[in-house]
N, C-alpha and C positions, 0 to 999 in steps of 0.2 A: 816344289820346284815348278817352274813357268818353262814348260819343253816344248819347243818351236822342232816339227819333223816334217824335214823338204821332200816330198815324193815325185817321182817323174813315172812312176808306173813301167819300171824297167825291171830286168832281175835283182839288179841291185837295186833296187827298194824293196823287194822280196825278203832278199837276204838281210837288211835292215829289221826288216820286220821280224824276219825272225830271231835275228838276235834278241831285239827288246823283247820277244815272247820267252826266249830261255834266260834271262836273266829280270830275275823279279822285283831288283832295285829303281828298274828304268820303269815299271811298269806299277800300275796301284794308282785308288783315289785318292791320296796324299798328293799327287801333281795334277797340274792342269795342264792338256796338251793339246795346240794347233799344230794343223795339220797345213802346209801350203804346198801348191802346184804353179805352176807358172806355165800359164801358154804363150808359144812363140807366139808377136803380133802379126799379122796378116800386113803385108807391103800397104804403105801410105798409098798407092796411086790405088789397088783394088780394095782398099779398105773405104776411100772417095767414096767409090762407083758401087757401095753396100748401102742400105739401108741401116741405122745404126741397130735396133729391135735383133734386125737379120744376125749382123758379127758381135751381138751382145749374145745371142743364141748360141752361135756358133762356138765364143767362148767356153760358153756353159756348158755345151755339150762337150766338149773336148773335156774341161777337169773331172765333168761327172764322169766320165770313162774310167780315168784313175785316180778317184775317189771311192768308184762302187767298190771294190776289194779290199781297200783299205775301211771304208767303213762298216763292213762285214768283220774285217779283223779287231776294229775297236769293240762292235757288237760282242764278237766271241768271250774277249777279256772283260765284256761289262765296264766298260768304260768311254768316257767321254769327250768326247775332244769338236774344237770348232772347224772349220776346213772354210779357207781361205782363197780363193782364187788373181791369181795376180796374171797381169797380160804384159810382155816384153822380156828383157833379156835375161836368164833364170838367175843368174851370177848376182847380179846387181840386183833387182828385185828381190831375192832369199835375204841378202845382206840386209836390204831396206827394212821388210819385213820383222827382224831380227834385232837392231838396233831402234823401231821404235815400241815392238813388244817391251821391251825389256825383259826379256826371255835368259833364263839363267844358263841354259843348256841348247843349242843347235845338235841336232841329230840328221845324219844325212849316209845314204849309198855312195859309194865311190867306187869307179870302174878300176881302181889301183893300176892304169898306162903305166906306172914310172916318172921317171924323170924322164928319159929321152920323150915318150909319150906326150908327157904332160907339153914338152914344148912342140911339137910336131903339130898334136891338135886340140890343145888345151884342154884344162880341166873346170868345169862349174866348182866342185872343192876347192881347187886352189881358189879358183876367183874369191869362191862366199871368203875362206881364211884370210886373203889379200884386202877384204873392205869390210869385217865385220869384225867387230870386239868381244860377243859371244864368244863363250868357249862353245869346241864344237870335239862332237864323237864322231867320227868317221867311221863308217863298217867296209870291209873289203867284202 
């Protein structure tokens, strides 16, 4: 299987993670798994007044942040995965991401708001479910 797993470096991608470590179907070199983050973009007017080097840095630093633990936890399983960085809205980007892998499976954290929640302050879940044809595993 082609497993596409959205981290934001929150608990719930912790808890993600652990799930796919106690369950040993999700996990094994029989799949192939990317890894994607999405950093918000820095506002068009101070993004202008950046050198591009500078908020191409700037990116990179921000995913490598929540990548380092994550790719210590592929390390531990002895396993492989590529790590993707994408810049803009995480929703739309995850989905993008997803639909042009052709990724069999989306794995992703979800803060579980609810329903009242989800409409108060939305949810990146719902969104990625709302625009992508991946099946997707949610972990609460």
């Amino acid at each position: 299987m082609k497993i596409l797993v959205a981290v934001d470096g929150s608990s719930y991608t912790k808890r993600m993670l652990a799930y796919l470590a106690a369950h040993d179907e999700w996990l094994g070199d029989q799949h192939e798994y990317t890894v994607v983050h999405v950093v918000p973009a820095v506002p068009p007017r101070a993004a202008a007044a950046l050198d591009k080097a500078v908020l191409a840095s700037y990116y990179e630093a921000e995913a490598e942040k929540v990548f380092k633990p994550i790719r210590t936890f592929f390390g531990k399983q002895k396993l492989r995965a590529n790590f993707v960085t994408k810049v803009g809205h995480a929703a739309d980007s995850i989905a993008a991401v997803a639909a042009k892998g052709g990724f069999d499976l989306l794995v992703m954290g979800s803060h579980g708001h609810g329903t009242l929640g989800n409409l108060v302050m939305g949810s990146v879940a719902t969104k990625v479910m709302a625009h992508c044809q991946t099946p997707m595993l949610l972990v609460r």
